[in-house]
Wavefront OBJ file of the C-alpha trace (Angstrom):
o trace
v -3.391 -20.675 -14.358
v 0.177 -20.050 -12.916
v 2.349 -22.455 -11.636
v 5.593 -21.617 -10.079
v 8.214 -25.361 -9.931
v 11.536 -25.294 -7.903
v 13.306 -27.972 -9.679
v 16.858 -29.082 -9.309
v 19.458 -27.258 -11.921
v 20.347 -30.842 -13.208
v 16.982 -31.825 -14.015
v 15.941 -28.169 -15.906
v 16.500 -29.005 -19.001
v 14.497 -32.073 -19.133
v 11.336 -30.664 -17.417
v 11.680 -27.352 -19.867
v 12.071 -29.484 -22.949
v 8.866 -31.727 -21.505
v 6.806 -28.449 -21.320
v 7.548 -27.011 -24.211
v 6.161 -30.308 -26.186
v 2.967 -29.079 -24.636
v 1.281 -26.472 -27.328
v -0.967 -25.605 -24.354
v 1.760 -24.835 -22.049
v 3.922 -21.591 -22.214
v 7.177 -22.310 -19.967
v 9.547 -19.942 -19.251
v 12.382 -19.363 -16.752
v 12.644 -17.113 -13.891
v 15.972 -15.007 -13.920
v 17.949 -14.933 -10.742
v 16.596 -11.587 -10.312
v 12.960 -12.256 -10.397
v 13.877 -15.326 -8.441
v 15.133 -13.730 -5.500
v 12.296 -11.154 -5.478
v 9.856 -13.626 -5.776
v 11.484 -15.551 -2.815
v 11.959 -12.356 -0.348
v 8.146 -11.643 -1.160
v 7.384 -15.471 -0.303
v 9.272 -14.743 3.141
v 7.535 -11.634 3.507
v 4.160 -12.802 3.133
v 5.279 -15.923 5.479
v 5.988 -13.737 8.420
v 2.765 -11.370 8.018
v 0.794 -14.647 7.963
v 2.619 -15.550 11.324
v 2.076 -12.072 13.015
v -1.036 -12.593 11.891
v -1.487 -15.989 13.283
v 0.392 -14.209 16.918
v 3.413 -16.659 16.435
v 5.526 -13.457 15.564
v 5.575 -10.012 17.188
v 5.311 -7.174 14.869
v 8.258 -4.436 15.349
v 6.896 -1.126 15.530
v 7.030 1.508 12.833
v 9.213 3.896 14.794
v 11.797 0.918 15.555
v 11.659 -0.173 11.353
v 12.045 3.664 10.020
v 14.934 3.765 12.576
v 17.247 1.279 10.924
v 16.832 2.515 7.351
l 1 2 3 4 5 6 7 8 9 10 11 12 13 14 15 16 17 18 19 20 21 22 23 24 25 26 27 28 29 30 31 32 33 34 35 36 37 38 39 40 41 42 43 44 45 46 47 48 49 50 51 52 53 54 55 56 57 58 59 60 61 62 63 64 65 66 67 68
């Protein structure tokens, strides 16, 4: 099983240290880089679910392809 944390920088160390202790536990951190993709995808699925849900319009294609 995965589990993704948000913890605050200050307190990273401690909680990293703590998992590590576990031999059943493999910890490692995110870089910013796989942080902020795993965030945008988080948003991404967010607003499907709402469009989804019809608390969102969907844009169409046509309006999408135009501002690329």
């Amino acid at each position: 099983m995965k589990i993704l944390l948000d913890i605050k920088d200050d307190k990273a160390a401690f909680i990293m240290e703590l998992l590590r202790n576990f031999k059943f536990v493999k910890a490692e951190p995110l870089t910013p880089y796989s942080a902020e993709v795993l965030e945008g995808l988080q948003e991404a699925v967010e607003e499907v679910n709402q469009i989804k849900a019809g608390k969102k319009k969907a844009q169409p294609l046509s309006e999408f392809l135009n501002e690329l």
